[in-house]
VODREN-180338 format. One record per residue (C-alpha): residue in three letters; chain; x, z, y negated. Coordinates in nm, 2 decimals, decimal comma. Layout:
REC/ALA/A/X/Z/Y
...
end
This chain:
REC/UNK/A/-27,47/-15,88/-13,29
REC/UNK/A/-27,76/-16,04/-13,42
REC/UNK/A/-27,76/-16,41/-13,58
REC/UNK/A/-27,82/-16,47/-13,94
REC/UNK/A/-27,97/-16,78/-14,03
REC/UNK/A/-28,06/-16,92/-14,36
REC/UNK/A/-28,37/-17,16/-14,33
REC/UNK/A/-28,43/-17,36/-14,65
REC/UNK/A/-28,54/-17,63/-14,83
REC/UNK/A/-28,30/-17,86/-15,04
REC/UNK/A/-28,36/-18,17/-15,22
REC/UNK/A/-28,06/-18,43/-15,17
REC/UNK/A/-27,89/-18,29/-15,46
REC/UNK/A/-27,86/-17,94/-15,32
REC/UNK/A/-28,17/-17,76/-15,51
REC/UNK/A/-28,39/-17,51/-15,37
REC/UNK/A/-28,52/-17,39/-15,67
REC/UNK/A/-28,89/-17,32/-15,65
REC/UNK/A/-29,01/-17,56/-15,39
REC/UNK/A/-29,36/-17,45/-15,32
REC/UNK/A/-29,55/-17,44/-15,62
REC/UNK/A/-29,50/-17,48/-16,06
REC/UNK/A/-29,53/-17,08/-16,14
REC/UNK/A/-29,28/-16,97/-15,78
REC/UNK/A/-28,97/-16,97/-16,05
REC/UNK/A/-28,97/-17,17/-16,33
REC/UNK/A/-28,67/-16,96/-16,48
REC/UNK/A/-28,41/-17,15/-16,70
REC/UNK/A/-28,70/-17,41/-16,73
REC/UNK/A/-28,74/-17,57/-16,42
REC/UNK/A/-29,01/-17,80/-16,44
REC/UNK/A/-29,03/-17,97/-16,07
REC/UNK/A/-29,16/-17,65/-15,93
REC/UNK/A/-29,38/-17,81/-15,62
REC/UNK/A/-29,13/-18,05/-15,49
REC/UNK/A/-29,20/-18,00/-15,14
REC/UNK/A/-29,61/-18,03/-15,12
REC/UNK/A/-29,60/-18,43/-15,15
REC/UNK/A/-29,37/-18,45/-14,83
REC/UNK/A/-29,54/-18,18/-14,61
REC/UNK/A/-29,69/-18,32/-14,26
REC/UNK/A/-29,78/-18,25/-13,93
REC/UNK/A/-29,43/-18,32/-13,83
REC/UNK/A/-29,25/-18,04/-14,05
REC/UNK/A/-29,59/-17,79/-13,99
REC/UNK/A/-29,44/-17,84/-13,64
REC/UNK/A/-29,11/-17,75/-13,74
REC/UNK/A/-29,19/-17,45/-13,93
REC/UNK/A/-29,41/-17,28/-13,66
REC/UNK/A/-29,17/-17,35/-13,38
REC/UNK/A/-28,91/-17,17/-13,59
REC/UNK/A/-29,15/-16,88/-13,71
REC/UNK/A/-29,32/-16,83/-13,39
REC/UNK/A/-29,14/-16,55/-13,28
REC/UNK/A/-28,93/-16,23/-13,36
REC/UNK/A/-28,74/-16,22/-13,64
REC/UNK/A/-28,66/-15,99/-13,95
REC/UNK/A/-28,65/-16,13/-14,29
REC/UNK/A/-28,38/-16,06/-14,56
REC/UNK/A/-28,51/-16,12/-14,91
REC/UNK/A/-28,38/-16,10/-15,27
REC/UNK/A/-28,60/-15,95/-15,53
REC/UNK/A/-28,76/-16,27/-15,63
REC/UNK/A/-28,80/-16,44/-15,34
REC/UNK/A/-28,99/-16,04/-15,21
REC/UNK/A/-29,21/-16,04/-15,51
REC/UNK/A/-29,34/-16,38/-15,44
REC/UNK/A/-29,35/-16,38/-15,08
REC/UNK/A/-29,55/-16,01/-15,19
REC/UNK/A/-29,82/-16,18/-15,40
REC/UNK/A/-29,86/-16,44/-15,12
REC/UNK/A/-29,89/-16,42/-14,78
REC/UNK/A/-30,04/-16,09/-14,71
REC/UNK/A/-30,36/-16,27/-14,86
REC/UNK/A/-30,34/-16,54/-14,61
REC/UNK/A/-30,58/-16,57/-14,29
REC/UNK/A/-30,31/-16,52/-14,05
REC/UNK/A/-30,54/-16,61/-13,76
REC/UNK/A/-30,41/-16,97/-13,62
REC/UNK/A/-30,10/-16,97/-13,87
REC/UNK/A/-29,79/-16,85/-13,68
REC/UNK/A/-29,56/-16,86/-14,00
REC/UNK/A/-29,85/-16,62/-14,19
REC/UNK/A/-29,88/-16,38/-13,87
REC/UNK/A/-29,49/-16,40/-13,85
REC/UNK/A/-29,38/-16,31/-14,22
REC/UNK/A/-29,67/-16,06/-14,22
REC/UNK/A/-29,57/-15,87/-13,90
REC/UNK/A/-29,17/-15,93/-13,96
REC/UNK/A/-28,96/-15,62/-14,07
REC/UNK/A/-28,85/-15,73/-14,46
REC/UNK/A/-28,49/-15,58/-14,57
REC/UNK/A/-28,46/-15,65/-14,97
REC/UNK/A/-28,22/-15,69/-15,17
REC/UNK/A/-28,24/-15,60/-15,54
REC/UNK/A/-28,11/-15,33/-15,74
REC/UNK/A/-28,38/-15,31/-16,00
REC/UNK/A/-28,70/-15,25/-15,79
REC/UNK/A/-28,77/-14,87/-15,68
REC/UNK/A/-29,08/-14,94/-15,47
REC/UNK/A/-29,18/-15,20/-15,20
REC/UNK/A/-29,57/-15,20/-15,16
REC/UNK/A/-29,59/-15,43/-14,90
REC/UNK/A/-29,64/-15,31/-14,56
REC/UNK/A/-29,31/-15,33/-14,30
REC/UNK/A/-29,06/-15,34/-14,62
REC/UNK/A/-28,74/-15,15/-14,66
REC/UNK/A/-28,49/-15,20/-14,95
REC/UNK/A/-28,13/-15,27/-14,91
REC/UNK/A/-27,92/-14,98/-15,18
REC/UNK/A/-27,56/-15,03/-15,24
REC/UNK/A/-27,34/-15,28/-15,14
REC/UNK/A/-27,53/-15,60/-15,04
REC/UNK/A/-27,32/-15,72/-14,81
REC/UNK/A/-27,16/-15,39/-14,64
REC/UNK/A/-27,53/-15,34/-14,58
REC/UNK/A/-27,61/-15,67/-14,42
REC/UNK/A/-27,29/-15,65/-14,22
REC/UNK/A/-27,46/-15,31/-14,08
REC/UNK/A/-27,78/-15,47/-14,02
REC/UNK/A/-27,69/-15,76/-13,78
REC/UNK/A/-27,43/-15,51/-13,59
REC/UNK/A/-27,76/-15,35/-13,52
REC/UNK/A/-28,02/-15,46/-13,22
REC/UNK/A/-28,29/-15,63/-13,28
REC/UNK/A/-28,43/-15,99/-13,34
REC/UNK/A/-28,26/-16,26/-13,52
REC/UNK/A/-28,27/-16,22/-13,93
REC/UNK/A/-28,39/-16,49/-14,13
REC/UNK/A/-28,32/-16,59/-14,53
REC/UNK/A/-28,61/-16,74/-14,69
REC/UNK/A/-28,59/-16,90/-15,08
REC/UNK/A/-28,36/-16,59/-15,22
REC/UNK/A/-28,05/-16,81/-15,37
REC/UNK/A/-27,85/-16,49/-15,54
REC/UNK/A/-27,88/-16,31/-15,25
REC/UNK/A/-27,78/-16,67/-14,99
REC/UNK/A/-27,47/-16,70/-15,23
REC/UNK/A/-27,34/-16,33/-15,16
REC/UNK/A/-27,42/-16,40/-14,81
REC/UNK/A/-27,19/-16,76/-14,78
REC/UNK/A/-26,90/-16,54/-14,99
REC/UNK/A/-26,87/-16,29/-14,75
REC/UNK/A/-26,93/-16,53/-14,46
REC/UNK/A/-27,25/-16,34/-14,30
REC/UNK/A/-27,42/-16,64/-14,27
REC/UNK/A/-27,45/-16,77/-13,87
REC/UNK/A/-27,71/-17,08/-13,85
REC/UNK/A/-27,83/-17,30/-14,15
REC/UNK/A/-28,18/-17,48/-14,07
REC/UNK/A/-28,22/-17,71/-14,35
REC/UNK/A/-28,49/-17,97/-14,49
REC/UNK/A/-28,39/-18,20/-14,63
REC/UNK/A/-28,62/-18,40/-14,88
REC/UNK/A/-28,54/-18,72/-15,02
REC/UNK/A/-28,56/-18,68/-15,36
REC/UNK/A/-28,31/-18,56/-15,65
REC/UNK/A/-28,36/-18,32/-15,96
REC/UNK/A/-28,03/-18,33/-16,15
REC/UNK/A/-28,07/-17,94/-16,25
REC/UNK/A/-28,17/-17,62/-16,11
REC/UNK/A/-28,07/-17,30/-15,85
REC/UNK/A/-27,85/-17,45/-15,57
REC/UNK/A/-27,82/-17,35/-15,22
REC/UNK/A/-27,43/-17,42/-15,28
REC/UNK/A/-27,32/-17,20/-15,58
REC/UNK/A/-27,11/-17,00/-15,64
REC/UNK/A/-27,10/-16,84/-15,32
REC/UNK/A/-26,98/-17,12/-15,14
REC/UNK/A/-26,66/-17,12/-14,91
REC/UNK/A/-26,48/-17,37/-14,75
REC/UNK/A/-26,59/-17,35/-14,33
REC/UNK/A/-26,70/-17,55/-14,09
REC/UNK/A/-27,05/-17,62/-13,93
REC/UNK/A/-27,16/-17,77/-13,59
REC/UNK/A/-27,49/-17,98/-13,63
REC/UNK/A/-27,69/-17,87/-13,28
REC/UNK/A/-28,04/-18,01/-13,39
REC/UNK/A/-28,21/-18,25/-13,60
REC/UNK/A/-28,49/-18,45/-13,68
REC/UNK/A/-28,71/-18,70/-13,93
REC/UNK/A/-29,08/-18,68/-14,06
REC/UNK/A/-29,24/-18,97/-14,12
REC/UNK/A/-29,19/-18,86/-14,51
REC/UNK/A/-28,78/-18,85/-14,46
REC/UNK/A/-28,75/-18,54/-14,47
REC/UNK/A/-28,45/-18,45/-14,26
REC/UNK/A/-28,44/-18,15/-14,06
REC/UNK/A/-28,08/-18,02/-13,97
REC/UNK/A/-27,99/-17,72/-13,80
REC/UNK/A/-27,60/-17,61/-13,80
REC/UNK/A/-27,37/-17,35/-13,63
REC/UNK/A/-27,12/-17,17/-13,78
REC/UNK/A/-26,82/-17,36/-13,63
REC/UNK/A/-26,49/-17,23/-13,76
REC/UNK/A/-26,26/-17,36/-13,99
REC/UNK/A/-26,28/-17,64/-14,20
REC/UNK/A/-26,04/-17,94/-14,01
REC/UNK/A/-25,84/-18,22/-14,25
REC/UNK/A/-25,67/-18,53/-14,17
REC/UNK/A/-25,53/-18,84/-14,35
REC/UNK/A/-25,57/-19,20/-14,33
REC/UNK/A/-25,29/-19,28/-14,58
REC/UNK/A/-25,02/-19,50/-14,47
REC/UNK/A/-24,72/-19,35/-14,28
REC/UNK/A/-24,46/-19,46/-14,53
REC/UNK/A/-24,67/-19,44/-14,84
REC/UNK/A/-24,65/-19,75/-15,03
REC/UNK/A/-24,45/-19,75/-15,43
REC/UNK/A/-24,80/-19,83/-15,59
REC/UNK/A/-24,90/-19,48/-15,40
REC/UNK/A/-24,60/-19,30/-15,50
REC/UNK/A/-24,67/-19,39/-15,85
REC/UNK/A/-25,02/-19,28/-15,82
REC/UNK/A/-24,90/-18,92/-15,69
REC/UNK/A/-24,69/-18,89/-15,94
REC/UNK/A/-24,94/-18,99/-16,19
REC/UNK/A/-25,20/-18,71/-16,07
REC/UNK/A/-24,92/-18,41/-16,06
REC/UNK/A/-24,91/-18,49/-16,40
REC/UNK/A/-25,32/-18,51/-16,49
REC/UNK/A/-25,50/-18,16/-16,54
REC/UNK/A/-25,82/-18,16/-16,37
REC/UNK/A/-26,08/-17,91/-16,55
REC/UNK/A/-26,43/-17,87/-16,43
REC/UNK/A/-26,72/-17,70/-16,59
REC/UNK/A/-27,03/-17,53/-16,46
REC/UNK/A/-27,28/-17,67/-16,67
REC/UNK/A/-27,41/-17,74/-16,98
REC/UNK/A/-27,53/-17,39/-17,04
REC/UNK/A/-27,13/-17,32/-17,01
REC/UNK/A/-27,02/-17,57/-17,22
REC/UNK/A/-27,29/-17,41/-17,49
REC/UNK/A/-27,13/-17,05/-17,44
REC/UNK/A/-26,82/-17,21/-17,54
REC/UNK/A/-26,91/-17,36/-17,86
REC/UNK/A/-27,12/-17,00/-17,96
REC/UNK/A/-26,79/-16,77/-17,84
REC/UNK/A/-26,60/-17,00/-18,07
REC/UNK/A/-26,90/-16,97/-18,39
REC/UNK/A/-26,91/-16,57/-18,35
REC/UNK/A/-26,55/-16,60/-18,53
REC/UNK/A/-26,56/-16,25/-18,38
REC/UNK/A/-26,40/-16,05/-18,08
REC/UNK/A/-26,68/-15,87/-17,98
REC/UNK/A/-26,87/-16,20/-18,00
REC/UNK/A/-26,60/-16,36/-17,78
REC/UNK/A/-26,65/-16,07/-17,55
REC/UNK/A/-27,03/-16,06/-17,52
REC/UNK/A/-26,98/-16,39/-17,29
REC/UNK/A/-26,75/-16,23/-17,08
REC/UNK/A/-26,78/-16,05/-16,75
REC/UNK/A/-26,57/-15,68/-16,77
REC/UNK/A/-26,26/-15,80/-16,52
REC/UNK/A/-26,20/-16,08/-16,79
REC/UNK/A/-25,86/-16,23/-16,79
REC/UNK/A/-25,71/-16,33/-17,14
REC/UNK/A/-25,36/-16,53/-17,07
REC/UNK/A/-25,19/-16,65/-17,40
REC/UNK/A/-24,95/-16,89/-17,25
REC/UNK/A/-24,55/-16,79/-17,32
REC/UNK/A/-24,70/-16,42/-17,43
REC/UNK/A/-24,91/-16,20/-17,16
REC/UNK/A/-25,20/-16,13/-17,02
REC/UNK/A/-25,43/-15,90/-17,06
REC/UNK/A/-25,70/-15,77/-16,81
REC/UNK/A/-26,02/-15,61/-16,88
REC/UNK/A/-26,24/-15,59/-17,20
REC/UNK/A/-26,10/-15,26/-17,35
REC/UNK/A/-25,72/-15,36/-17,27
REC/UNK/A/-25,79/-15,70/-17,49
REC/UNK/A/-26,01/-15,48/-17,77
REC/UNK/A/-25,66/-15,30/-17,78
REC/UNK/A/-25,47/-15,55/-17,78
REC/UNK/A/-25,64/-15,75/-18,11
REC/UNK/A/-25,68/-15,42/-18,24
REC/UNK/A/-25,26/-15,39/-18,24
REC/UNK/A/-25,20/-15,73/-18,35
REC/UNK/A/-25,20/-15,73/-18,79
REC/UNK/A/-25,42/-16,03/-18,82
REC/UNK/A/-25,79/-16,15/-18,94
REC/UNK/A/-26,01/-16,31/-18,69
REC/UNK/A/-25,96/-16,67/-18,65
REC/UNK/A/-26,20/-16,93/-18,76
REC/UNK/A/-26,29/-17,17/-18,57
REC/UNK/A/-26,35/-17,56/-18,57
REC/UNK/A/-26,43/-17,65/-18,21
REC/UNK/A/-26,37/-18,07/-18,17
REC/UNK/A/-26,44/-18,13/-17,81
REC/UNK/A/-26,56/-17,91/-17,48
REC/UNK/A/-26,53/-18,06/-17,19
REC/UNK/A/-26,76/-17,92/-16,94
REC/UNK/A/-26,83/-17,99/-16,59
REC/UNK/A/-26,81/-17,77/-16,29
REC/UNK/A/-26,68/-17,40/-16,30
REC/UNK/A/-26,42/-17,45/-16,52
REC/UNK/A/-26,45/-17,54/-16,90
REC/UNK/A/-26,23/-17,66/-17,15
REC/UNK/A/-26,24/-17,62/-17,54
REC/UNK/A/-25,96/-17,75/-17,80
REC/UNK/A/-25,98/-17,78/-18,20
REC/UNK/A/-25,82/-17,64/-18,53
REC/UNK/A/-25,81/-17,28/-18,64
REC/UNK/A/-25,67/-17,08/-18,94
REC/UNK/A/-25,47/-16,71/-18,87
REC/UNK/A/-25,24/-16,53/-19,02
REC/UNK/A/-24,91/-16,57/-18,92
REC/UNK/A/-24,65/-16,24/-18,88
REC/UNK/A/-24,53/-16,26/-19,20
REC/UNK/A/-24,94/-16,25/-19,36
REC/UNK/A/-24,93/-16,57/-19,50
REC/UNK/A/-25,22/-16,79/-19,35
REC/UNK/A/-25,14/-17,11/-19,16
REC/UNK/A/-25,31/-17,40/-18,96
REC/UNK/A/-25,29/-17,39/-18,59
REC/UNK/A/-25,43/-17,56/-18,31
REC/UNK/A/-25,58/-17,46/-18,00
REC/UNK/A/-25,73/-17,55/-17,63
REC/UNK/A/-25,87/-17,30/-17,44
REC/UNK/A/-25,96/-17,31/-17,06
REC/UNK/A/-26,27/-17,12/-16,96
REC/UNK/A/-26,35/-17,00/-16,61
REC/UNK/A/-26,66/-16,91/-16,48
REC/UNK/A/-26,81/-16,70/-16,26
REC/UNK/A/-27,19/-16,69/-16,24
REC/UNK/A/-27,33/-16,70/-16,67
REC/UNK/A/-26,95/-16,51/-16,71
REC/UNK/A/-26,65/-16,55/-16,84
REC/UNK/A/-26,39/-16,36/-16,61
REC/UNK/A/-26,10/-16,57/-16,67
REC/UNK/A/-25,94/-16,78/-17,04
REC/UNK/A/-25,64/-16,91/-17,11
REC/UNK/A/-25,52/-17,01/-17,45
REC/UNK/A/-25,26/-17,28/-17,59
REC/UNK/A/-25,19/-17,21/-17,91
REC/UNK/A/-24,96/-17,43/-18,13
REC/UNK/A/-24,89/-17,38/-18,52
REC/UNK/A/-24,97/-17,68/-18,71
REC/UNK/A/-24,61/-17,71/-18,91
REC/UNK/A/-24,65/-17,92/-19,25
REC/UNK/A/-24,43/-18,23/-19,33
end
């Protein structure tokens, strides 16, 4: 079985986007493209070469290939291990919209990404290493492929940009087995997959009344996270389409609609059917406040619909939102009639 490791580099906020240089991937607007070349030394030059000098494969997503591509196989590789090691490595790549791999020593990866991989390190050979690639590293952490991390990590933050853990991300446990500091603080950390993840407590054995209460307080408190502000601004356009198939343009095709104390419906054709059944206008929308923060997001307001008897009434509304990716796969909806006094 051979070992998978992800090597990258992360600010202390979790970003990899784009380290090396402004144009690598200035996608959704990233404009800190670079963020590694002030902190570079002798000391992480070490680093790099000690972990490049050698065998190894590289697995690449379709970005990461295409720069990597228009890179290194201009490089002098004599008296650069890293250069004579990416150039000479076999390169396995991931993408499903490029037909044809130019440079020399590629081969692309068709179907199933991770079935694929899973084949690949049951095969012999040297040890396959991630470079950059963050779609591809988050299909890799779901499925739990990923063996070693070796991380650097720089001492600065960015606030926004592609993270090494997104979406992918699932709860397990590493085993730190070597690190180190440049003179820059750049930390270097190399983990082990190391089973599960462990918990414990420090709370007292007979809780105290003030911690009762607080228990009690918290079953009580909905907690709803959103994944950014890019998903807080899907929200408030799903809401201005006034329209279903505006609704459904921000959703992924395994969408979940719950209308709490009715059904469910799964899928984007069984909802279509469902409105479609249903003897009412689309409602229209006045969206108040959107709470948005993590993977979840939550939207409530006022809305006018038609009631079952065809008169038109007030109601209001709050709708959770759940994310996966730039999708919506799963929303549930409160909706309560507004009754006059």
């Amino acid at each position: 079985m051979r070992k998978l490791i992800v090597l990258s580099f992360i600010t202390l906020d979790g970003v990899m986007q784009a380290p090396g240089g402004p144009e690598e991937d200035p996608t959704g607007g990233f404009q800190y493209g670079g963020w590694v070349f002030p902190y570079f030394d002798d000391f992480l030059g070490t680093v790099m070469d000690k972990q490049m000098n050698k065998a190894f494969d590289l697995l690449l997503g379709r970005r990461t290939y295409e720069i990597f591509a228009a890179h290194w196989p201009y490089v002098n590789t004599n008296g650069d291990p890293v250069a004579a090691g990416i150039n000479k490595a076999k390169k396995y790549v991931a993408s499903r919209t490029l037909a044809k791999l130019d440079w020399s020593n590629s081969e692309l990866i068709e179907g199933d990404a991770a079935e694929e991989v899973k084949k690949l390190k049951e095969q012999e050979g040297p040890e396959i290493q991630v470079h950059g690639s963050g779609g591809l590293i988050q299909t890799l952490l779901k499925h739990d492929l990923v063996d070693e991390l070796w991380l650097k990590i720089f001492p600065i933050t960015l606030g926004r940009g592609k993270r090494l853990f997104a979406e992918g991300t699932i709860p397990v446990g590493f085993n730190l087995f070597e690190s180190g500091i440049s003179p820059n603080g750049v930390i270097v950390a190399n983990y082990a997959r190391a089973g599960e993840v462990r918990t414990g407590s420090f709370a007292l054995e007979i809780p105290s009344e003030a911690e009762l209460a607080r228990r009690k307080r918290n079953k009580g408190e909905v907690y709803m996270s959103a994944k950014s502000k890019e998903s807080e601004e899907k929200v408030n356009a799903s809401c201005a389409e006034n329209s279903l198939e505006g609704f459904l343009s921000f959703c992924a095709d395994d969408v979940k609609w719950t209308m709490v104390g009715d059904k469910t419906v799964n899928g984007k054709d069984a909802i279509r059917q469902w409105m479609a059944s249903m003897d009412f206008e689309p409602p229209k929308f006045t969206v108040e406040n959107v709470i948005a923060e993590g993977d979840f997001v939550a939207a409530h307001g006022d809305m006018t619909m038609k009631d079952k008897d065809g008169k038109t009434a007030p109601y209001s509304y709050c709708d959770i939102y759940r994310f996966r990716g730039d999708k919506i796969v799963e929303l549930r909806s409160f909706v309560m009639k507004i009754e006059e006094k």
